[in-house]
C-alpha positions in Angstrom: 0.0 0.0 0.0 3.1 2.4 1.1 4.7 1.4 -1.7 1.9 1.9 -4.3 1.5 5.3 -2.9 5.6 6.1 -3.2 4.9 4.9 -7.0 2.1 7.1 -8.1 3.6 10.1 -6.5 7.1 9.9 -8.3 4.9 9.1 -11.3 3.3 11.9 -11.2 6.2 14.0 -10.7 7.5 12.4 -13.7 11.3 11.0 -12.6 12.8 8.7 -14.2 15.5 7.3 -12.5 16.6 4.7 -15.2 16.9 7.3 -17.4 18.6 10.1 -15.3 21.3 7.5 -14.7 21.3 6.4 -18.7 22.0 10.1 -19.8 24.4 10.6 -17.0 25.8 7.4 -18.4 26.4 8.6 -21.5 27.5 12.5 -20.6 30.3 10.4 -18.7 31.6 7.9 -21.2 31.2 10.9 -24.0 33.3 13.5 -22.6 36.0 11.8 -21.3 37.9 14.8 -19.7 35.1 14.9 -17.2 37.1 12.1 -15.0 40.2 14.2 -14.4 37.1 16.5 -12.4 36.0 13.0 -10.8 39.1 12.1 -9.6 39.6 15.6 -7.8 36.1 14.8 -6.4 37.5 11.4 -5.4 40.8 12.5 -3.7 38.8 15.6 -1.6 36.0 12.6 -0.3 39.6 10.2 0.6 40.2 12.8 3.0 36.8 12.7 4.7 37.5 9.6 6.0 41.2 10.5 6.7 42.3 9.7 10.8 45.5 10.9 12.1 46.8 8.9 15.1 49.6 10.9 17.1 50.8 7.2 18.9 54.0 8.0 20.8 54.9 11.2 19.8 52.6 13.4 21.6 55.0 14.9 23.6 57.2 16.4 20.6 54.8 19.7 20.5 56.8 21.0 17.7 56.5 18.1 15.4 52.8 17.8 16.4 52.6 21.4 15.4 54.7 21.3 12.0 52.7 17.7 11.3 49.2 19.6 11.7 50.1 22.6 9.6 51.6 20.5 6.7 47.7 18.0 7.0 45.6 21.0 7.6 47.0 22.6 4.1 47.0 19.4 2.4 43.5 19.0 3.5 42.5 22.8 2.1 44.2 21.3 -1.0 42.2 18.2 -1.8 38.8 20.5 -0.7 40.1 22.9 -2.6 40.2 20.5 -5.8 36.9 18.5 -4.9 34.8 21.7 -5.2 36.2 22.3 -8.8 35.6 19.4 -9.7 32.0 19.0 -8.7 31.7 22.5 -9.9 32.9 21.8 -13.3 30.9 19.0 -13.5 27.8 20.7 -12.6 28.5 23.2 -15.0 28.8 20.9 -17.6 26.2 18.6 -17.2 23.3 21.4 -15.6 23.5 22.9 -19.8 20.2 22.2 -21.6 22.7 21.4 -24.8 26.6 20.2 -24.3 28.9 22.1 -25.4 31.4 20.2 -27.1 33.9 22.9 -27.3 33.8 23.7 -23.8 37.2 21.8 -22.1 39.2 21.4 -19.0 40.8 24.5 -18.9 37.7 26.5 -19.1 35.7 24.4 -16.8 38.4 24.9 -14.3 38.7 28.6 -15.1 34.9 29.1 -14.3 34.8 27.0 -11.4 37.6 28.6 -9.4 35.0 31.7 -9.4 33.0 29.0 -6.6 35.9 28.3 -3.9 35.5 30.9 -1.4 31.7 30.4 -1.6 31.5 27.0 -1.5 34.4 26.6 1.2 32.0 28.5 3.3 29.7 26.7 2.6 31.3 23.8 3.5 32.3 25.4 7.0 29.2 26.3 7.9 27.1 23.1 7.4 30.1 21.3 9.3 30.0 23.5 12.1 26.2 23.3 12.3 26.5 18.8 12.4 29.8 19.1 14.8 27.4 21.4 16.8 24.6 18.8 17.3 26.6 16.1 17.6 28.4 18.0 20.4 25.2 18.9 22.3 23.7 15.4 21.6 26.8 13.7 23.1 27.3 15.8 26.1 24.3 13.4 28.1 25.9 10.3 26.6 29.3 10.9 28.2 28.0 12.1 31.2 26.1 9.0 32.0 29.1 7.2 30.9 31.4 8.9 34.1 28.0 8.2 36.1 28.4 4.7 35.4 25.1 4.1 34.5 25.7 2.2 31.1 22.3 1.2 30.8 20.8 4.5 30.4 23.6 6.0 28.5 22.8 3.2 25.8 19.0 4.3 25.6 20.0 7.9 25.4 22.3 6.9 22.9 20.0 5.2 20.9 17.7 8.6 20.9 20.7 11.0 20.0 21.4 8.7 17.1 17.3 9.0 16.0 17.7 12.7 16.2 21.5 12.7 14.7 20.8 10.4 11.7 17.9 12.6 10.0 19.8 15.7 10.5 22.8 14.6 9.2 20.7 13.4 6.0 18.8 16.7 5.8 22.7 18.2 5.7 23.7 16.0 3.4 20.9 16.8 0.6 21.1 20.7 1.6 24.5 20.4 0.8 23.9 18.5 -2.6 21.0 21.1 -3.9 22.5 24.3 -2.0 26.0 24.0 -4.5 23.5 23.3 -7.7 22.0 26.2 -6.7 24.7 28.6 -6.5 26.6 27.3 -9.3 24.1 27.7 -11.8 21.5 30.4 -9.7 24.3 32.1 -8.6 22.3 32.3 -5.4 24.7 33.5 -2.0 25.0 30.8 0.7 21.8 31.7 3.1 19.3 32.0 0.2 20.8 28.7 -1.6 20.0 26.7 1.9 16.6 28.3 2.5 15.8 27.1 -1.4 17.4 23.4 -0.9 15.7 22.7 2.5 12.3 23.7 0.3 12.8 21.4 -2.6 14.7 18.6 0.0 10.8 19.3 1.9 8.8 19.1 -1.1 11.1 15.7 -3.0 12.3 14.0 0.4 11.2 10.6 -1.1 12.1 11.3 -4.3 15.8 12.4 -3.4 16.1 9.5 -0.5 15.2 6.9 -3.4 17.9 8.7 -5.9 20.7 8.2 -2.8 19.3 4.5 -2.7 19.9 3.8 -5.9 23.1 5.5 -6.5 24.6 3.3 -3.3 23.7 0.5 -5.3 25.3 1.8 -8.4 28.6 2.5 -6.2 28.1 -1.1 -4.2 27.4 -2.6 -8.4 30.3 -0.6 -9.6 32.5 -2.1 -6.6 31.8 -5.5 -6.9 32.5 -6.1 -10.7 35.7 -4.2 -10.0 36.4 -6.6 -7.3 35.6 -9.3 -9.8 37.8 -8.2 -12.5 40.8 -7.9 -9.7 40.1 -10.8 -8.6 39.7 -12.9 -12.2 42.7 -10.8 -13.4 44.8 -10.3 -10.6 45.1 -14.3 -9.3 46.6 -15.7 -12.5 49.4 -12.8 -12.1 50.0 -13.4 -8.7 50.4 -16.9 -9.4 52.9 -15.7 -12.3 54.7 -13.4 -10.3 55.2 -16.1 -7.5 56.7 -18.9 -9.6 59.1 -16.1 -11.4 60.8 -15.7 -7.6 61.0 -19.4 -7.3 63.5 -18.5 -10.8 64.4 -15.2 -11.2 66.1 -12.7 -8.9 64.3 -10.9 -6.6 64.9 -7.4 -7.6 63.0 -8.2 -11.0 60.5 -10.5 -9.0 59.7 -7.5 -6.9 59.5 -4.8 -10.3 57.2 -7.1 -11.7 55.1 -7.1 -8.5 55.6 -3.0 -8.4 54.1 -2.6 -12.4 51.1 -5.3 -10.9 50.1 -3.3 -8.4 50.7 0.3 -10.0 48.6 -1.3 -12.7 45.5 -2.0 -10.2 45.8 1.1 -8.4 45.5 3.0 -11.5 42.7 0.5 -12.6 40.8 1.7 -9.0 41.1 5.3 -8.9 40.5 5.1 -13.0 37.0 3.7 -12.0 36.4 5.6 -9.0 36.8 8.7 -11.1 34.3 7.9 -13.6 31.9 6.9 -10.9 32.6 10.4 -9.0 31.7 12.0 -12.3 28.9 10.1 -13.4 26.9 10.4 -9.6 27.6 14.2 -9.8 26.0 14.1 -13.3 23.4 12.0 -11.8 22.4 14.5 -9.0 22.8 17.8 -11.4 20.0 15.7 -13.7 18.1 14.9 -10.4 18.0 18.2 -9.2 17.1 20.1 -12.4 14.2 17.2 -12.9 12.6 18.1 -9.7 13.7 21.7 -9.2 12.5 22.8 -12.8 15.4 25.3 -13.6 16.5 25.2 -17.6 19.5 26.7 -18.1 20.6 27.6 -21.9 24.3 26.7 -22.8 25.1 30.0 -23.6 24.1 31.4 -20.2 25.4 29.3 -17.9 29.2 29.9 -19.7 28.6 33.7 -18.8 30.9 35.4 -16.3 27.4 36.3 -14.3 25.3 33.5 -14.1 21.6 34.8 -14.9 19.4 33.6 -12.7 19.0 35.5 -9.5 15.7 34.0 -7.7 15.3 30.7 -6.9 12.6 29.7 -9.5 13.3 26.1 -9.1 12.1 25.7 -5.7 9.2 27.6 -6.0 7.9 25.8 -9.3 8.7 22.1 -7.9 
């Protein structure tokens, strides 16, 4: 019954999931020079996950010191390049008609007009999460020193109820909020105000487009597991027999090439994923949000569109 209801409403809103990802497909496989932008997209999310454990040296202030500044800048970095590369992308793939002559170096010309903006972005929607998971937490740990474990589990369990939808409301005003100012050219506050609208309006819409692009990205990993796996055993096996007969150094050059070869294999994929699910959810929003833009506007210096139209016609 849920379910019939979920279908007739993304019917009537017209989405088409299959093809969003087909056109998003082919965007990606036809313009090649899109992956270089993926794999800046795929280095700046590495660093999400990134942990840095101190382990003995915690004492050594200086080196702690010299070790932060050199991460923190080579964190800015990778950030740095992820937003040009989902900016680019967006660029790109948000025209009504592709412009075949457009390239890497002006895609990345017209996206470093987005850094400061999105950077603040960034900030701000990370200071917001770090702020409720702070607050959230703070009853958690005190009923941890309290020893009661019992009720710092059930209070635990509620944070995470409250946590878990916020963090996913971020997430998607994060993902609409940079469509909108790259090609609204909204500032920061209206661009969130419009995304938590069209988030409000589309939330099973968009929750079903994150669904299936985890599957895509759990598909895309396992046939590239697959394809190691198939290709990779019979050279293993090769480059084990050659030690049993050849001299290590070239036993261990050959094992060098095989796994440069796979690591370039991975992040090769990886980068066409990254640009295809940022095509993906630049088709997504402009299916739900309504906003057209015409190739020749969105390559001005001054993006057109001032208002939010997009939220206010989904």
């Amino acid at each position: 019954m849920i379910f019939s209801r979920i279908t007739k409403k993304m019917e009537q809103k017209n989405i088409s999931y299959l093809e969003i990802f087909k056109e998003s497909f082919r965007i990606t496989w036809e313009n090649k020079f899109l992956w270089f932008f993926g794999f800046f997209i795929m280095a700046g999310t590495a660093t999400n996950s990134f942990i840095w454990e101190l382990g003995d040296i915690q004492k050594d202030w200086f080196f702690i010191m010299t070790i932060s500044v050199f991460f923190l800048a080579f964190f800015l970095l990778l950030s740095v390049g992820k937003i040009i590369g989902q900016t680019a992308i967006i660029i790109f793939s948000g025209k009504e008609t592709l412009d075949k002559n457009i390239g890497f170096r002006k895609l990345f010309k017209k996206s470093s007009r987005f850094i400061w903006k999105l950077l603040l972005l960034d900030l701000l929607l990370a200071m917001v999460i770090l702020l409720v998971a702070s607050t959230l937490s703070v009853p958690v740990i005190f009923l941890i020193f309290a020893k009661s474990e019992l009720s710092a589990f059930i209070v635990g369990l509620f944070a995470l109820v409250i946590f878990i939808p916020l963090a996913t409301l971020a997430f998607f005003i994060k993902k609409f909020s940079y469509i909108y100012i790259i090609l609204s050219d909204l500032d920061i506050l209206n661009s969130i105000e419009n995304s938590y609208l069209l988030f409000k309006k589309n939330i099973i819409e968009s929750l079903m487009m994150l669904f299936f692009l985890l599957l895509a990205g759990l598909a895309c990993a396992l046939a590239l597991f697959i394809t190691l796996v198939i290709v990779g055993m019979p050279l293993i096996f090769v480059v084990f027999s050659l030690s049993l007969i050849m001299p290590k150094i070239i036993t261990v050059f050959i094992a060098t090439i095989f796994i440069a070869i796979t690591t370039l294999i991975f992040i090769t994929v990886r980068s066409i994923f990254e640009t295809f699910g940022q095509i993906s959810w630049t088709l997504f929003f402009k299916n739900i949000a309504g906003i057209k833009i015409d190739e020749k506007e969105i390559l001005k210096e001054t993006l057109p569109i001032k208002e939010a139209v997009g939220a206010e016609n989904a």
